[in-house]
C-alpha distance (Angstrom), angle and dihedral (degrees) to the residues before:
residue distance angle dihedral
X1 . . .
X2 3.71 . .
X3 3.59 126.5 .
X4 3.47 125.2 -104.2
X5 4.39 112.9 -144.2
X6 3.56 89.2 -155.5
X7 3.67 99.9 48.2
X8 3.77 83.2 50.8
X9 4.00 93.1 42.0
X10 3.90 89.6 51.0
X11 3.93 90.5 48.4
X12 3.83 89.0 52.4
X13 3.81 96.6 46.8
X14 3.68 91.9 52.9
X15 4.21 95.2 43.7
X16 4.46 83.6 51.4
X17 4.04 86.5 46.2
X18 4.02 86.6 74.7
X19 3.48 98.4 52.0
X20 4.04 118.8 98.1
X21 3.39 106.0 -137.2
X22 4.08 120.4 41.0
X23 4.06 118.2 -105.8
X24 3.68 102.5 -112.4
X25 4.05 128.8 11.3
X26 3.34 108.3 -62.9
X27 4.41 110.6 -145.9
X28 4.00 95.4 -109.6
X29 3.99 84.9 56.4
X30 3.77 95.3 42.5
X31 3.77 90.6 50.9
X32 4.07 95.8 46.2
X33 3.70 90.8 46.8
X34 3.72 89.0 50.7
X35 3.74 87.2 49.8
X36 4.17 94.9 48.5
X37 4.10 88.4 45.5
X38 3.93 91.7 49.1
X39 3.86 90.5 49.4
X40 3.70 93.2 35.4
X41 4.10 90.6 57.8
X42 3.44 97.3 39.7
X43 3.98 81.8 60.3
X44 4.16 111.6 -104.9
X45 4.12 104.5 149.1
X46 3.93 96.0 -143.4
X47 4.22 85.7 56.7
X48 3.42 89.6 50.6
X49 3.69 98.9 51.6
X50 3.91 91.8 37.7
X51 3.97 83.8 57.5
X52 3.38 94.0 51.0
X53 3.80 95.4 48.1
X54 3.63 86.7 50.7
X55 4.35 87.9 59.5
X56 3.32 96.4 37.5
X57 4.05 95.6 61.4
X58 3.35 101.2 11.4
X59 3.64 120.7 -110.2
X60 4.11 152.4 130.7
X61 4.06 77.4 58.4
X62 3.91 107.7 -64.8
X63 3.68 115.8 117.8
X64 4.05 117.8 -105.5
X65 4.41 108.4 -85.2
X66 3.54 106.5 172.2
X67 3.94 81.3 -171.0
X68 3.64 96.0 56.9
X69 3.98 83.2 46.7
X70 3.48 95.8 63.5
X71 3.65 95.4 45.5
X72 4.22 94.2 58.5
X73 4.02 87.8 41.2
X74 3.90 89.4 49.0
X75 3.90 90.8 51.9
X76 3.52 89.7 49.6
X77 3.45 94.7 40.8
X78 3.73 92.6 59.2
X79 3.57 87.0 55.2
X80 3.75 94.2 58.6
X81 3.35 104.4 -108.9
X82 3.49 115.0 160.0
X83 3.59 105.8 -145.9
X84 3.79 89.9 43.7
X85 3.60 92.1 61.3
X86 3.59 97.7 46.7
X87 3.67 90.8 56.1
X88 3.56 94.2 40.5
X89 4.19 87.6 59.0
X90 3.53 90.6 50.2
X91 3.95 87.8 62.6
X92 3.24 99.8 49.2
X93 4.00 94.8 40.5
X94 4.30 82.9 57.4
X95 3.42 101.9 27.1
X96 3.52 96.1 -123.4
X97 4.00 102.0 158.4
X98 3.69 98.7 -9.5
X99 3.41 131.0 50.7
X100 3.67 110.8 -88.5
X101 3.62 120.7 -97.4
X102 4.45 117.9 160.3
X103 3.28 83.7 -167.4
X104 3.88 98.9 65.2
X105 3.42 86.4 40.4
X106 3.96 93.1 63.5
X107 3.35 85.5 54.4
X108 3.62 97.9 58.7
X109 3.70 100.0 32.1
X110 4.06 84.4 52.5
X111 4.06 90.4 55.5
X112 3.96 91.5 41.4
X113 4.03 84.8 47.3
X114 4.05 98.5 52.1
X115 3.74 85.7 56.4
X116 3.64 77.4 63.1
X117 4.01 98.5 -114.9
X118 3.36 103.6 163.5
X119 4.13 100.6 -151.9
X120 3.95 87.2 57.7
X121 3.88 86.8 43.9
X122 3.58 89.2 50.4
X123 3.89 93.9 51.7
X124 3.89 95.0 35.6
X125 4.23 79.6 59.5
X126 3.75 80.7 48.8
X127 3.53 108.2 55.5
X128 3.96 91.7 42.2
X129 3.87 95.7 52.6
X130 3.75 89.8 47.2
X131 4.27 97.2 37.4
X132 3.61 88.6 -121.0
X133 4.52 101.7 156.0
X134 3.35 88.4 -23.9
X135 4.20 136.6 56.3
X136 3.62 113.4 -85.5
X137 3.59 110.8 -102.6
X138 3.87 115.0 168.3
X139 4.39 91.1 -169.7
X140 3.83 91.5 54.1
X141 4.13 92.9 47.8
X142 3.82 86.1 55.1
X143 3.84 88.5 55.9
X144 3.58 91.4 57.2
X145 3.33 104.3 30.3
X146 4.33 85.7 59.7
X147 3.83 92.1 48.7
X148 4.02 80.9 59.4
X149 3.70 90.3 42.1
X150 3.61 98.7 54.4
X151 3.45 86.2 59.0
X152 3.71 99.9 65.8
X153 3.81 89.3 -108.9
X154 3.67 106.4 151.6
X155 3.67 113.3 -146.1
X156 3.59 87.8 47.3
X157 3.31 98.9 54.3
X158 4.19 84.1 47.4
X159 3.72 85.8 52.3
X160 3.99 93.7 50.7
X161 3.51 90.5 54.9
X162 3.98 98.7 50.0
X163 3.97 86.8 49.3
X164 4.30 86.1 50.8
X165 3.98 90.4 43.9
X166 3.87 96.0 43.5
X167 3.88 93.5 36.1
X168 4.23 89.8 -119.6
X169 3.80 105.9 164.5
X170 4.26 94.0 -24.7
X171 3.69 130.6 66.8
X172 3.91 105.6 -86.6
X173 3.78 108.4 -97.4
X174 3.67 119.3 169.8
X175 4.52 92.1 -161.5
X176 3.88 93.4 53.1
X177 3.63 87.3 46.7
X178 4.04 97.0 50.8
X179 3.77 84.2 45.1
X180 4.10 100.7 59.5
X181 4.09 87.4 29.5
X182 4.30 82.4 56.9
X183 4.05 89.4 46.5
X184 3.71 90.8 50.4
X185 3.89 93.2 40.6
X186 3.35 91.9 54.9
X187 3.74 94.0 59.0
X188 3.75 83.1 60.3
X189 3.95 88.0 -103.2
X190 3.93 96.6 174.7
X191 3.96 94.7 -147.8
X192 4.03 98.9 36.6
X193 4.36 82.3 53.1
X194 4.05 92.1 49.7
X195 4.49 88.6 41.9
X196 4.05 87.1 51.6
X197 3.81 91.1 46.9
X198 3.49 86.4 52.1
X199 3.80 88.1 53.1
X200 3.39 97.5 54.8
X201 3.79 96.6 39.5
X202 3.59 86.6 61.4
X203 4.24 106.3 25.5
X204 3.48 90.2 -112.8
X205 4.19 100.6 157.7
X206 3.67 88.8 -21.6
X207 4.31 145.4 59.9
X208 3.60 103.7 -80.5
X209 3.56 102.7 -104.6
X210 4.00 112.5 170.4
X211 4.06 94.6 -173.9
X212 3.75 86.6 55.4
X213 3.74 97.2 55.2
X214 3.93 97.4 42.3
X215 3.90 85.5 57.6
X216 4.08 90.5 52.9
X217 3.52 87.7 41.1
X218 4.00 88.6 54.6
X219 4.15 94.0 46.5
X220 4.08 91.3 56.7
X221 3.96 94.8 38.6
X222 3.96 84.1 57.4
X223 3.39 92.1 52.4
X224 3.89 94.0 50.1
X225 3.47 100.9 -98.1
X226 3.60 104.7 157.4
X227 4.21 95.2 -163.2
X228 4.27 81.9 50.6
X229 3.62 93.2 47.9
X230 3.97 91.2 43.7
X231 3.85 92.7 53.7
X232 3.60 90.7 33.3
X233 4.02 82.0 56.3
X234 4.17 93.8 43.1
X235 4.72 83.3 50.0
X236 3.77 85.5 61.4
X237 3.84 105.7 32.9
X238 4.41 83.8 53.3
X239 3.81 96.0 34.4
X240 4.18 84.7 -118.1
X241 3.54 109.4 162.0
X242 3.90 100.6 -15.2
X243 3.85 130.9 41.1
X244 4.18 114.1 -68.6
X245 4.03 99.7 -89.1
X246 4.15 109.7 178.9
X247 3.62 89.1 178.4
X248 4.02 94.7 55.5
X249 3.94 87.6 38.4
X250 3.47 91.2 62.3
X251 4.14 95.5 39.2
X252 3.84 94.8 57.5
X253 4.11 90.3 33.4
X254 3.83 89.1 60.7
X255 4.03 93.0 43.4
X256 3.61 89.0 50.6
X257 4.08 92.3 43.2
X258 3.91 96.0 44.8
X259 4.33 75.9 67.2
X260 3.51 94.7 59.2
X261 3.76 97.7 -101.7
X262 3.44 106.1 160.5
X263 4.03 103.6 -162.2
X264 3.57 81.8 51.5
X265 4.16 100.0 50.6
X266 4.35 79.4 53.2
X267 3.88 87.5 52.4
X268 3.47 97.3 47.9
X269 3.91 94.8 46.5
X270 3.74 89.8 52.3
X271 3.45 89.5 58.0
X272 3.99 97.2 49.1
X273 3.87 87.3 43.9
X274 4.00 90.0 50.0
X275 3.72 97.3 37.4
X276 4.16 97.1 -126.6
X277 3.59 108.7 141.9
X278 3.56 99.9 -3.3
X279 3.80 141.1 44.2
X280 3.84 109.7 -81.6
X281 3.60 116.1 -95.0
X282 3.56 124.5 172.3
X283 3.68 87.9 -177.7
X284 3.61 99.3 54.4
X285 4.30 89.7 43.4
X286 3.70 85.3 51.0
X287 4.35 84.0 53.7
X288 4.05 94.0 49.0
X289 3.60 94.8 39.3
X290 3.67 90.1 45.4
X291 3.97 92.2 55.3
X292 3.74 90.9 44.7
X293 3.63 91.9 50.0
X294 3.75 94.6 48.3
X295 3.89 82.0 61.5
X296 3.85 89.2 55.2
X297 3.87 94.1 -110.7
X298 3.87 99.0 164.3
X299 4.04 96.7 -149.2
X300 4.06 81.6 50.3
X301 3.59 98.7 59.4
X302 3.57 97.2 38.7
X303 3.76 93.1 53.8
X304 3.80 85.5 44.1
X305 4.02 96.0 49.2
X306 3.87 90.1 48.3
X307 4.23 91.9 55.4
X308 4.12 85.8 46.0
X309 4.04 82.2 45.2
X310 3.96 85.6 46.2
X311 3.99 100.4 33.1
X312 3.87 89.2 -130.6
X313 3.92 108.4 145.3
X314 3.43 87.5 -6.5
X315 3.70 143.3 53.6
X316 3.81 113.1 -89.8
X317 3.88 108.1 -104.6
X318 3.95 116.5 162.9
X319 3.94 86.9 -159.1
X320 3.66 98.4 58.8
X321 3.55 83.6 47.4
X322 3.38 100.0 52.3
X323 4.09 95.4 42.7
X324 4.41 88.7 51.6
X325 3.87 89.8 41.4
X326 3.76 99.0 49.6
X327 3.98 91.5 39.9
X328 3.68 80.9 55.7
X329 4.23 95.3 48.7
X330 3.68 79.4 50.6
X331 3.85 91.0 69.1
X332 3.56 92.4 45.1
X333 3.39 95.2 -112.5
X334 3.74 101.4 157.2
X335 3.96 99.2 -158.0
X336 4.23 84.8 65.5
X337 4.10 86.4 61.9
X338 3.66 96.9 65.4
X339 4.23 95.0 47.2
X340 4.01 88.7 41.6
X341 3.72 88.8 57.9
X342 3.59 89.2 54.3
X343 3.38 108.5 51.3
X344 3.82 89.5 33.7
X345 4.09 89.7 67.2
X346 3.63 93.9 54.1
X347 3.60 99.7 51.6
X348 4.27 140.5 88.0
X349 3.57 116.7 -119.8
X350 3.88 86.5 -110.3
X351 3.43 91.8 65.9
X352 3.56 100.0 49.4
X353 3.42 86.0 44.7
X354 4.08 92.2 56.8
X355 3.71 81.4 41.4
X356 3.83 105.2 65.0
X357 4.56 90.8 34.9
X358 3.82 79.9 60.6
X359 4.03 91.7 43.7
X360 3.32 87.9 42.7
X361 3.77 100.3 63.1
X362 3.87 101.7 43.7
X363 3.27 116.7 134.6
X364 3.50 116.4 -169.4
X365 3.72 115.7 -126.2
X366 3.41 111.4 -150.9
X367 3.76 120.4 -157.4
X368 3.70 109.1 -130.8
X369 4.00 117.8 -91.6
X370 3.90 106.4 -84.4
X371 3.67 112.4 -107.3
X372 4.14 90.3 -116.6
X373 3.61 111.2 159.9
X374 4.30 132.3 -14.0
X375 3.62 97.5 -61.7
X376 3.80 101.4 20.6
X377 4.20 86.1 -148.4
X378 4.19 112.5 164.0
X379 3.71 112.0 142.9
X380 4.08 96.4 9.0
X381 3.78 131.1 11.4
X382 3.73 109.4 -99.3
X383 4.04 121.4 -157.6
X384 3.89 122.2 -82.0
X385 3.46 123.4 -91.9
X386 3.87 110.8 -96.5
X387 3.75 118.6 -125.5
X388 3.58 123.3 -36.8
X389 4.02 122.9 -100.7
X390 3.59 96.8 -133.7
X391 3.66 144.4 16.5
X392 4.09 135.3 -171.0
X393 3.48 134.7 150.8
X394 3.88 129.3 -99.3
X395 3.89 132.4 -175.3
X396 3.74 121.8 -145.8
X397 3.54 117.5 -126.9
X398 3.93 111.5 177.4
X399 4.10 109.5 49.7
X400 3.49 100.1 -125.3
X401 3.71 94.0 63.2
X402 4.25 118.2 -76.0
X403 3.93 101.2 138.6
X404 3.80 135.9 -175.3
X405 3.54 128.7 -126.5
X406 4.11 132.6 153.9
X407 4.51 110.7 -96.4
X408 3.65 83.9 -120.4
X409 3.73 94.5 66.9
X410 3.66 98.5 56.2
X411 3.35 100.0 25.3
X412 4.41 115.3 137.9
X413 3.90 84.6 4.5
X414 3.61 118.4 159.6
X415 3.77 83.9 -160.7
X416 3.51 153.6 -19.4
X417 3.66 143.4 -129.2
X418 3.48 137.2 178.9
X419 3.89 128.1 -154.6
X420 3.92 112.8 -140.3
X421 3.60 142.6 168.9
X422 4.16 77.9 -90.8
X423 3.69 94.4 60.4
X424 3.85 125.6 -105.5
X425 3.92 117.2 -25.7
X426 3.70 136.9 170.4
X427 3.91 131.7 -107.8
X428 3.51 139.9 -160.2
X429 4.03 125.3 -145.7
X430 3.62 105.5 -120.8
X431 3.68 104.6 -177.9
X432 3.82 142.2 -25.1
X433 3.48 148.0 -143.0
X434 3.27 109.8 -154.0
X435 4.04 98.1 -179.7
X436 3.44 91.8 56.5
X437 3.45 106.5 38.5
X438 4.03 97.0 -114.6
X439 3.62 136.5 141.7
X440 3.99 131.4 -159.6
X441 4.66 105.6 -155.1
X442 3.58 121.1 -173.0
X443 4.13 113.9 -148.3
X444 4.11 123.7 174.4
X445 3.33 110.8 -133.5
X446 4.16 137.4 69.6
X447 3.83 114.3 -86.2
X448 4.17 146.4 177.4
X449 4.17 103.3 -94.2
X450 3.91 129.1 -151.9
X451 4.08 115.8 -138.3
X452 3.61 109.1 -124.2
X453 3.83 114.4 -139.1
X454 3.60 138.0 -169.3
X455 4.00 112.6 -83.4
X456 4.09 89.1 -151.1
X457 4.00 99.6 86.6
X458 4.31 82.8 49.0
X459 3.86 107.5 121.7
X460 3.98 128.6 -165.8
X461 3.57 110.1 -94.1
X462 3.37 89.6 37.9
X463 4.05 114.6 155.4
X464 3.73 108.0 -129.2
X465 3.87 133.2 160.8
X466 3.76 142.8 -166.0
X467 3.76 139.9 -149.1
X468 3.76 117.5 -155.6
X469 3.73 144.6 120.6
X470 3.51 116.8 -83.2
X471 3.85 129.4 -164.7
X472 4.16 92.0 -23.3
X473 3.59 100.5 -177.0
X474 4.00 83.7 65.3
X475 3.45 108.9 17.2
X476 4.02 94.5 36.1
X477 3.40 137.6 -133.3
X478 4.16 99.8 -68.0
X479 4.39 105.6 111.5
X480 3.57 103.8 -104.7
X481 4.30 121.2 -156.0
X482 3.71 125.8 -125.4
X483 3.47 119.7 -178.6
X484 3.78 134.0 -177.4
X485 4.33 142.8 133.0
X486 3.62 133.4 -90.8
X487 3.52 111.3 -89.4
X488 3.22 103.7 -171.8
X489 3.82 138.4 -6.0
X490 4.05 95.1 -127.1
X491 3.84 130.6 48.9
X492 3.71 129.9 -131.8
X493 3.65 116.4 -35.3
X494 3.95 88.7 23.1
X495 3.95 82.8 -76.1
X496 3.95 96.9 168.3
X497 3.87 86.9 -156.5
X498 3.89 93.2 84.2
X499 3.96 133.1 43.4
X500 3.61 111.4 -134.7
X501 4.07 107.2 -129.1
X502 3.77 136.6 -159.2
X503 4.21 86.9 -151.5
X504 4.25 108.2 128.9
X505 3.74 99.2 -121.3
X506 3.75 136.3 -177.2
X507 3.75 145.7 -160.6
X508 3.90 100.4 -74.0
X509 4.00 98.3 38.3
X510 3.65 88.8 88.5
X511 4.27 99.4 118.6
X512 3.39 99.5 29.1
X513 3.57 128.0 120.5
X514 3.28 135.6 -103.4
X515 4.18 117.6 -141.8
X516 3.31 136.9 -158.8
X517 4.02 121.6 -143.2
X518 3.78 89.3 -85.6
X519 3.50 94.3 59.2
X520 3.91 94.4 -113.9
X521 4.03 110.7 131.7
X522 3.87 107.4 -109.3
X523 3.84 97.8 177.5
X524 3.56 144.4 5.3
X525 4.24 109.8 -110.7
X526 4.33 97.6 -123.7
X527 3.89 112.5 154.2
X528 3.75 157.7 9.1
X529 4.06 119.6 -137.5
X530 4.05 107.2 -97.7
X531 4.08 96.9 -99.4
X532 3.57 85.3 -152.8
X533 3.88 97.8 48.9
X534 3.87 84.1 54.2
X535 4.05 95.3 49.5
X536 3.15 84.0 51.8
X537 3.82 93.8 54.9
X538 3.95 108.4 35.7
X539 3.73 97.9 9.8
X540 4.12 88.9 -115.1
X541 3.73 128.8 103.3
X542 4.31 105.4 -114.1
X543 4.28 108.5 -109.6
X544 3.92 102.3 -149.4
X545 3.76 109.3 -16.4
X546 3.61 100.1 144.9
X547 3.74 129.3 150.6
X548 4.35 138.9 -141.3
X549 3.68 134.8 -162.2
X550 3.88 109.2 -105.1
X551 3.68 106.6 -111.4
X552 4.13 91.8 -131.9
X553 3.56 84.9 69.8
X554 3.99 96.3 46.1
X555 3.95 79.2 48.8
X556 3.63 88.4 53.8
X557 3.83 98.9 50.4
X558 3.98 91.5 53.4
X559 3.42 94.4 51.6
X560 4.04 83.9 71.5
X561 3.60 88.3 62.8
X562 4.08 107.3 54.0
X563 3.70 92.9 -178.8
X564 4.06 90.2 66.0
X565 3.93 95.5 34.2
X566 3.51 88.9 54.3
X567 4.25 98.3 55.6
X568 4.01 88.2 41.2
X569 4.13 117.5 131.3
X570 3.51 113.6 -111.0
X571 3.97 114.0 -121.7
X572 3.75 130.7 -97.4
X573 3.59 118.1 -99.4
X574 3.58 97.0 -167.1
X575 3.68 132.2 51.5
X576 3.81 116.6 -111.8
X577 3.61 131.9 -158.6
X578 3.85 121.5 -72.9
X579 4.04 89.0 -110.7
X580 3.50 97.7 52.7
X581 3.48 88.5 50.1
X582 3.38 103.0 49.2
X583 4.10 84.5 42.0
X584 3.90 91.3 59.9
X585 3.82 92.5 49.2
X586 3.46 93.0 51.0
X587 4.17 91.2 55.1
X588 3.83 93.9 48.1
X589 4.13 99.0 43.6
X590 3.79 118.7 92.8
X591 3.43 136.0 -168.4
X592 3.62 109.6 -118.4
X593 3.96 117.4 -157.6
X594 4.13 111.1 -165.9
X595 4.34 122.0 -152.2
């Protein structure tokens, strides 16, 4: 059969329509890159930085040159521009295009940080409580770390709190720590929620209240903390807080273990080697125990010496036995003492001599620290993240906190956060839609909600408008409005899944939604038309071709998850003036940052 070019033309234009940012330059970019680089030269700071932001990620057309990055944030820099030198530290502190040198970085984070910019404060705290380009000294973290706090910025305030519960730099002082861990926890901060449950667990600052510290325990194991999930795990295995539950010991054990936690790879073992939660499997305990042991958890390889002592899971062998028990005894951990004594009786000197060489060069191998929450910080504060991959818009639509956004937004994150009228806060993906480009987000928190209505009754020529967030590293973070009609009622390729739309949109629209002159959302913003998939068709770049997500089908996708369908707004049946409309757009849409 011979091919048909347009069939295959079609096909290609409608693949390019899911992508997020066009193929080639399209002219408005070209001209307001040409714009930043003329002001930029000439000298203005906020050009300089906006040209660097475009480098460092990529975007307005020009390919990503960390290199030619530093170079515009450097000019800037030397101008004193706050943001500029924040950025600028967070190059040299990862060596991304220059050579990496912490102790540059101090320098810049410090300048960015007297201008009282709190994410430069935050790392500035960073690099002196962990001696990174500068000497470690725990009192003069503290200092910064506050001046971030007292800003509402969350993993600073998390960070104050671990120096007031560990006594880093401060007088220990259990209340002051519950205080900053609450401020933190209540921006959702994964590891300030799973430190407070911990305080209230144990009536550290606060009433013991067991009830009170499963439910923290719950909000950061949801958001992949693996500590949260661990303790969340250790409330269910003891009955602490909520009813004993083996089954949902062992599901937020395994989550937490599949991230390297070691405590956790013991806790799940015990439960295949005791059969609660699971079926019984003594080869399986012998796996988890193994892993935890191989981390030098103590309980690990005592459990794991007594099934080598025992043969269960694993063939009898006195030596591994030994070498795991007397690894163990070397921790102190008295339970190890009483299987050590055992296996010792029973065997020649040359074993226990093979034995102890073999105990005697472990090394434990420490899986890397589970990427948990923004800033990951346990036993020291570690440096903030450094800007996010992605971004899009999404628009809440239940008001305590389920969100929409497009699958291609958040897709391969590591995690998610939103910034609100609130401040910053975390999500969690709750479920996708691949096919159609759609994307179910969890937030805590109480928010303005857009009715979702049928996209059936929607006629061509339709007005219909969007709020999102456009292009932020130039045109900032405020919600900017695009309105436009319906073009047509299918998308490229005739696909009747998308309307085809006449609304201006940028990079950074993607997820936002689409309403009609009620205010109800009619469509979910997803796509521009590949600009070089239509040079390559009529020789002309395409002026406002841009596509949405039919609402039916967003309707469709919630009904698989009753607990959302059941809290959604009922549409408008009348229509409402333009402001109002625009008004209650502007409430429900949220930035949505990507890692």
């Amino acid at each position: 059969m011979k091919a048909n070019p347009l069939r295959w033309l079609l096909l290609f234009l409608l693949l390019n329509a899911a992508s997020e940012l066009p193929a080639q330059q399209s002219e408005a970019d070209r001209k307001l890159l040409a714009d930043i680089r003329a002001k930029a030269e000439k000298g203005d700071a906020q050009s300089q930085y906006d040209l660097g932001n475009a480098f460092a990620v990529g975007r307005l057309g020009v390919a990503k040159d960390e290199v030619e990055a530093v170079k515009w944030f450097r000019k800037a820099a030397e101008q004193n521009y706050a943001d500029a030198q924040y950025n600028l530290g967070c190059c040299y502190c990862k060596g991304q295009g220059v050579a990496k040198d912490e102790a540059v970085a101090v320098k810049w984070f410090r300048k960015s940080a007297e201008q009282n910019y709190p994410d430069a404060q935050f790392n500035l705290g960073c690099c002196y409580c962990n001696g990174l380009g500068v000497v470690k000294d725990e009192a003069e973290a503290v200092k910064w770390f506050r001046r971030a706090a007292e800003q509402n910025f969350a993993a600073a305030q998390y960070n104050l709190g671990k120096c007031y519960a560990d006594g880093l730099g401060v007088v220990k002082d259990e209340p002051e720590a519950v205080k900053w861990f609450r401020k933190a926890a209540e921006q959702n901060h994964a590891d300030a929620q799973n430190n407070l449950g911990g305080c209230y667990q144990n009536g550290q600052g606060v009433a013991k209240n067991e009830v009170e510290a499963a439910k923290l325990f719950r909000k950061a194991a949801e958001q992949g903390d693996a500590g949260g999930q661990y303790n969340l795990a250790n409330s269910y295995h003891y009955g602490v807080g909520v009813p004993t539950n083996h089954t949902e010991a062992a599901k937020w054990y395994q989550q937490a273990a599949d991230q390297g936690f070691a405590m956790a790879q013991m806790g799940l073992g015990r439960l295949y080697q005791d059969g609660e939660g699971v079926v019984q499997d003594y080869a399986e305990a012998a796996k988890w125990f193994g892993k935890g042991a191989n981390q030098g958890d103590a309980m690990a390889q005592t459990f794991l010496g007594a099934l080598y002592l025992s043969g269960k899971g694993v063939p009898q062998n006195d030596i591994e036995a030994y070498k795991w028990l007397n690894l163990a005894a070397s921790q102190n951990f008295q339970d190890a003492f009483q299987y050590r004594d055992i296996v010792r009786n029973r065997m020649t000197p040359e074993e226990v001599a093979e034995s102890q060489r073999r105990a005697a060069l472990f090394t434990p191998r420490v899986e890397p620290e589970p990427h948990t929450a923004d800033f990951g910080a346990r036993t020291s504060p570690q440096l903030a993240d450094g800007p996010p991959r992605a971004d899009g818009t999404g628009f809440f639509i239940t008001p305590d906190g389920f969100l929409i956004t497009n699958e291609h937004v958040v897709k391969d994150s590591s995690h998610v956060r939103l910034v609100t009228e609130a401040g910053l806060i975390s999500a969690k993906v709750v479920k996708v839609d691949s096919a159609n480009d759609l994307a179910l987000l969890k937030a805590e928190g109480r928010f303005a909600v857009l009715a979702v209505a049928s996209s059936r009754t929607v006629k061509m020529g339709s007005t219909v408008a969007t709020v999102g967030f456009p292009n932020i590293g130039l045109q900032g973070f405020a919600p900017k409005l695009a309105k436009g009609e319906i073009a047509a009622l299918s998308g490229a390729n005739d696909d009747p899944r998308y309307f085809q739309i006449s609304v201006p949109l940028q990079p950074g629209n993607s997820g936002g939604a689409l309403v009609d002159e009620r205010g109800d959302v009619v469509g979910v913003v997803a796509a521009k038309l590949s600009a070089a998939a239509a040079v390559a068709t009529s020789g002309a770049l395409p002026e406002n071709v841009n596509y949405a997500v039919k609402s039916s089908l967003l309707l469709s996708f919630l009904e698989s998850v009753p607990e959302v369908a059941a809290k959604l707004k009922q549409p408008e049946m009348k229509e409402r003036k333009f402001e109002d409309v625009v008004k209650s757009a502007e409430q429900a849409a949220v930035l949505v940052l990507v890692y």
